[in-house]
C-alpha positions as CSV (number, residue, x, y, z in Angstrom):
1,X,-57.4,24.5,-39.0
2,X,-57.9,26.8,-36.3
3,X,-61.2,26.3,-34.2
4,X,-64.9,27.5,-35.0
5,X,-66.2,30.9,-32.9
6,X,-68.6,28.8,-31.7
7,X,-66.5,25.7,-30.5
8,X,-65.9,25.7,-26.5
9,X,-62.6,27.0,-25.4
10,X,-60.9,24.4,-24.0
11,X,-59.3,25.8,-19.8
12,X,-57.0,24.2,-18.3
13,X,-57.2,24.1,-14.6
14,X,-54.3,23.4,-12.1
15,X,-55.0,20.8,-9.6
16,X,-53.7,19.7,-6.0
17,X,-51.9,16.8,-4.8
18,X,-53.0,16.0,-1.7
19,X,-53.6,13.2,0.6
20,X,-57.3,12.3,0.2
21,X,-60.5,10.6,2.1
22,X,-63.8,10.1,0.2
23,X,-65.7,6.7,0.1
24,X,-63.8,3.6,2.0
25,X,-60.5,5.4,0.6
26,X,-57.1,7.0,2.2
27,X,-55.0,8.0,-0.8
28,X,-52.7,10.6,-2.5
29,X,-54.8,12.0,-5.2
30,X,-55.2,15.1,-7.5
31,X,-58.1,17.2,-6.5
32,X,-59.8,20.5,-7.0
33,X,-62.8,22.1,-5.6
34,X,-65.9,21.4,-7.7
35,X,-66.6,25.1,-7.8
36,X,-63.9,26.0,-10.5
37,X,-65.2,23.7,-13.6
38,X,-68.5,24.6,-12.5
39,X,-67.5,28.1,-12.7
40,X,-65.6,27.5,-16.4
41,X,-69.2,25.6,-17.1
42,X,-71.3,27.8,-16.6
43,X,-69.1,30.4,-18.7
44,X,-69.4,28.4,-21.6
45,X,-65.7,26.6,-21.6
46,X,-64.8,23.0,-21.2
47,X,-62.7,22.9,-18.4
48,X,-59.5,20.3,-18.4
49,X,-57.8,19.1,-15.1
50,X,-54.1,19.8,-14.8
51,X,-52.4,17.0,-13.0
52,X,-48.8,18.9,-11.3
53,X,-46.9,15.4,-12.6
54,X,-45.1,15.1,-15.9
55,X,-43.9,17.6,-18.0
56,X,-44.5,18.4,-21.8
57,X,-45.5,21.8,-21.2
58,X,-45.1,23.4,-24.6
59,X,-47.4,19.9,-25.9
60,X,-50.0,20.6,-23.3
61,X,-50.4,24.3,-24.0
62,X,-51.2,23.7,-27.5
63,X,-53.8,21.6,-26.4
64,X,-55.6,24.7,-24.3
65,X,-57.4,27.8,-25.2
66,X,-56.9,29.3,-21.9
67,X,-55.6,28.3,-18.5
68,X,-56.9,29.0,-15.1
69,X,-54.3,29.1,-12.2
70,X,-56.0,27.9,-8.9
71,X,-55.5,28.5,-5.1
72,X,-53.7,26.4,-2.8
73,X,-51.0,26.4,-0.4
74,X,-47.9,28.7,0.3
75,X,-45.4,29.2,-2.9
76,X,-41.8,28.3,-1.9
77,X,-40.0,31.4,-0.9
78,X,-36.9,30.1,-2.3
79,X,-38.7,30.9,-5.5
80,X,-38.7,34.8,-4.8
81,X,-34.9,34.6,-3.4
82,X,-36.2,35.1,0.5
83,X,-35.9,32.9,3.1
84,X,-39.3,31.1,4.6
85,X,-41.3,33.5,7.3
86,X,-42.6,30.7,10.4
87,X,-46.0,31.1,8.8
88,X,-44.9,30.2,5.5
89,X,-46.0,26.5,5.6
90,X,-47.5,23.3,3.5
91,X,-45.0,24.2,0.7
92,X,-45.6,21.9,-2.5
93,X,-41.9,22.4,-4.5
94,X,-43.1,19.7,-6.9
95,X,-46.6,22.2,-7.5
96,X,-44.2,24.9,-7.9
97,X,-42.1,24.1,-10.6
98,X,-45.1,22.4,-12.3
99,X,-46.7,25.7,-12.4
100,X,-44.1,28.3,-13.2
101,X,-43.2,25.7,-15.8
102,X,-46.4,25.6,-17.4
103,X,-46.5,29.1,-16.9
104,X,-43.7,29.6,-19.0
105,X,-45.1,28.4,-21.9
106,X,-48.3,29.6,-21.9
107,X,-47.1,33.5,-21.8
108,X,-44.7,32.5,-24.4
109,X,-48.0,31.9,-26.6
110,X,-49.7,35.0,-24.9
111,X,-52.5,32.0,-23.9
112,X,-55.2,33.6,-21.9
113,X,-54.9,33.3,-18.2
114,X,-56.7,33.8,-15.3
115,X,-54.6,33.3,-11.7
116,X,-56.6,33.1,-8.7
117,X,-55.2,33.6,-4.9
118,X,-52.4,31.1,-5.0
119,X,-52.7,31.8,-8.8
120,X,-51.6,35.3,-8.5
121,X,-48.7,35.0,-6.6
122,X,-47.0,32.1,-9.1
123,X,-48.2,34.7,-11.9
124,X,-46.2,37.4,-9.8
125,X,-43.1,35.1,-8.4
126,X,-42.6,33.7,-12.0
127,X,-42.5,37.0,-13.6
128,X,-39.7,38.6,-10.8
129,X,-42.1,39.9,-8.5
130,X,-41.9,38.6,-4.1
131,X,-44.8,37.9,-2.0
132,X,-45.5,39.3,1.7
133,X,-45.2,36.0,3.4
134,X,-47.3,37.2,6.2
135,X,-50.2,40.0,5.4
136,X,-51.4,40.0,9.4
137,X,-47.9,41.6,10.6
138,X,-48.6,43.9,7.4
139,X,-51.7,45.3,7.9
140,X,-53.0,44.4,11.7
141,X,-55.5,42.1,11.3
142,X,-56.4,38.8,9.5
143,X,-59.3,40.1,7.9
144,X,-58.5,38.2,4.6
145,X,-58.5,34.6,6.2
146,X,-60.8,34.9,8.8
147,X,-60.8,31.3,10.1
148,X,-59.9,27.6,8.6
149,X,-61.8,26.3,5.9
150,X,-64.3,30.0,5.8
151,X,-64.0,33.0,3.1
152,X,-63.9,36.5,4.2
153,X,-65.6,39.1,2.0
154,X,-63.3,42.2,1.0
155,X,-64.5,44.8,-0.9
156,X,-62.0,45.5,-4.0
157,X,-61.0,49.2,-5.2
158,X,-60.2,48.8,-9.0
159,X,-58.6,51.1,-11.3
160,X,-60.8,52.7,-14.0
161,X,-60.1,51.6,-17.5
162,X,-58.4,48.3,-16.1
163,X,-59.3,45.7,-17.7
164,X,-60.5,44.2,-14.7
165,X,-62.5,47.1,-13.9
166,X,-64.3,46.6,-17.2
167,X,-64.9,43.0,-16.2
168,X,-66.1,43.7,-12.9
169,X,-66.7,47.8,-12.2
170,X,-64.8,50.0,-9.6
171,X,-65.6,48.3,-6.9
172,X,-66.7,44.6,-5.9
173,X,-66.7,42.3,-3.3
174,X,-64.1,39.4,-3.4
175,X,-64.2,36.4,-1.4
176,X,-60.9,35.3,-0.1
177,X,-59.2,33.2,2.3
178,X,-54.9,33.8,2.0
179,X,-52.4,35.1,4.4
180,X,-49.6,36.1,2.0
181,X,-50.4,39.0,-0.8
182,X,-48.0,40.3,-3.5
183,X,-44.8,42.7,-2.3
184,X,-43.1,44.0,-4.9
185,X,-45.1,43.6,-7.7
186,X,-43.1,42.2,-11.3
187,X,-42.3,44.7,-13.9
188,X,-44.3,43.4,-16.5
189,X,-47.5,43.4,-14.0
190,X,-49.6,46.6,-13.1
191,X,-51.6,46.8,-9.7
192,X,-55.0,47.5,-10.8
193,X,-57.4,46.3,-7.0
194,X,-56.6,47.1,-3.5
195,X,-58.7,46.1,-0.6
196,X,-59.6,48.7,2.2
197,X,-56.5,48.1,3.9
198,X,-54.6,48.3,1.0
199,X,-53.2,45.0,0.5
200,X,-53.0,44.5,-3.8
201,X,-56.3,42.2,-4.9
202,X,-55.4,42.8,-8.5
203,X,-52.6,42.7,-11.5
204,X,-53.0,42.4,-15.1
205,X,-50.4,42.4,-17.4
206,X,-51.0,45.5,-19.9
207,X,-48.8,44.0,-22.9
208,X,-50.6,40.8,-23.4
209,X,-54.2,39.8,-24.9
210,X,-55.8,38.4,-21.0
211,X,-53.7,37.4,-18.3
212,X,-55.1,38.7,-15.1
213,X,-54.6,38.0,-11.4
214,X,-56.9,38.1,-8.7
215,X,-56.1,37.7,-5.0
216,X,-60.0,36.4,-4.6
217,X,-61.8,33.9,-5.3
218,X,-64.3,34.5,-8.2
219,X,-65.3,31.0,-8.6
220,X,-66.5,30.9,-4.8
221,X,-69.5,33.2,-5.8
222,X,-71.7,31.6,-7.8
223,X,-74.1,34.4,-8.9
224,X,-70.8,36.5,-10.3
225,X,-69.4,34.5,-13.6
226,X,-68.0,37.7,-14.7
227,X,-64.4,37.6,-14.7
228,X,-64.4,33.4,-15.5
229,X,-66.9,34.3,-18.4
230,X,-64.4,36.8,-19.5
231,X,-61.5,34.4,-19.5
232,X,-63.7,32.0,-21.5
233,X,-64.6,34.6,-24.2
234,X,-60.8,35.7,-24.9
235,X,-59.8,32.1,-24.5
236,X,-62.6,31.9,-27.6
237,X,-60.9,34.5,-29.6
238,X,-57.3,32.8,-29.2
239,X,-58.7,29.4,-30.7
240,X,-60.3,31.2,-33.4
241,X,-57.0,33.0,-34.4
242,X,-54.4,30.2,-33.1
243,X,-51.8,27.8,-35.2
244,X,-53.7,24.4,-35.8
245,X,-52.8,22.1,-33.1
């Protein structure tokens, strides 16, 4: 049977796989900043760690009520058809065709999704769309990834009557730290946020129930739940109405 209004929504969360130190240990391991589940936590979800090994994508997305794309390195430009740009490096092939296979299945269910940062730019490369490999040479300045390890804050220019403007008003701040942004932007996805100097903070996709894109980093401000909170509560709604698993 399909699942209770008031059960949890299950999210998903893609994860890295990265070379690791914490205790007495040196080891490849999958890992994710604390501040996403906390995030999905907070929102009332039960959030789910997405290994990028294995496959049985169409099995997995049965098992989720909505899935939240994470940040992370470069997406391979081979992926878009364009050679790499020099700044275009740590690619992670094997995260790539984990995600855009996952992906996949989840908009063949209409799941709810949320893409953050890296996020947005599988959402956008999966769907036909190309990245700019290199915003700096775009828009004179590397306001939007300030320095290593350290968010800028970029205030966001949303569309009215967007879904995410509804989620989040006209205008907010986003925290973000990239140096590539969407180019041409995929059929099926509408530009809905710029920043000041016009580089696009934000897609949705205007056929389908919640799948969203944002070139910031919602879940790095932890007095806004808004737009996690609003994955969460369509993720609800899809459980409610979904094929038993």
């Amino acid at each position: 049977m399909a699942s209770n209004a008031s059960d949890p929504p299950v999210i998903g969360i893609t994860t890295y796989a990265e070379r690791t130190r914490f205790g007495i240990w040196d080891l490849d391991a999958m890992v994710l900043p604390r501040t996403y589940p906390d995030t999905v936590v907070r929102a009332g979800g039960i959030p789910v760690l997405l290994p990028p090994i294995g496959t049985g994508f169409a099995e997995l997305v049965r098992r989720l009520d909505g899935l939240l794309l994470s940040g992370g390195a470069d997406v391979d430009p081979a992926r878009y058809q364009q050679p790499a740009h020099p700044e275009t490096t740590g690619l992670r092939p094997d995260r790539d065709g984990y995600e855009f296979a996952l992906l996949a299945e989840a908009m063949a269910v209409d799941l709810p999704i949320l893409a953050v940062c890296r996020g947005t730019q599988v959402l956008n490369a999966a769907l036909g769309g190309t990245l700019s490999q290199h915003v700096p040479e775009a828009v004179g300045h590397d306001g939007h990834r300030p320095q290593p390890g350290t968010f800028a804050t970029n205030n966001v220019h949303l569309t009215p009557n967007s879904r995410v403007s509804t989620i989040v008003g006209q205008q907010t701040e986003g925290r973000c730290h990239h140096h590539q942004a969407l180019d041409k932007v995929a059929d099926t996805l509408t530009v809905v946020g710029t920043a000041d100097d016009g580089t696009i903070e934000a897609v949705e996709a205007p056929d389908r129930a919640f799948v969203i894109g944002v070139q910031w980093h919602p879940e790095e401000n932890n007095t806004d739940d808004r737009l996690v909170t609003a994955l969460v509560t369509a993720a609800r709604t899809y459980a409610t109405q979904r094929e038993p698993r």
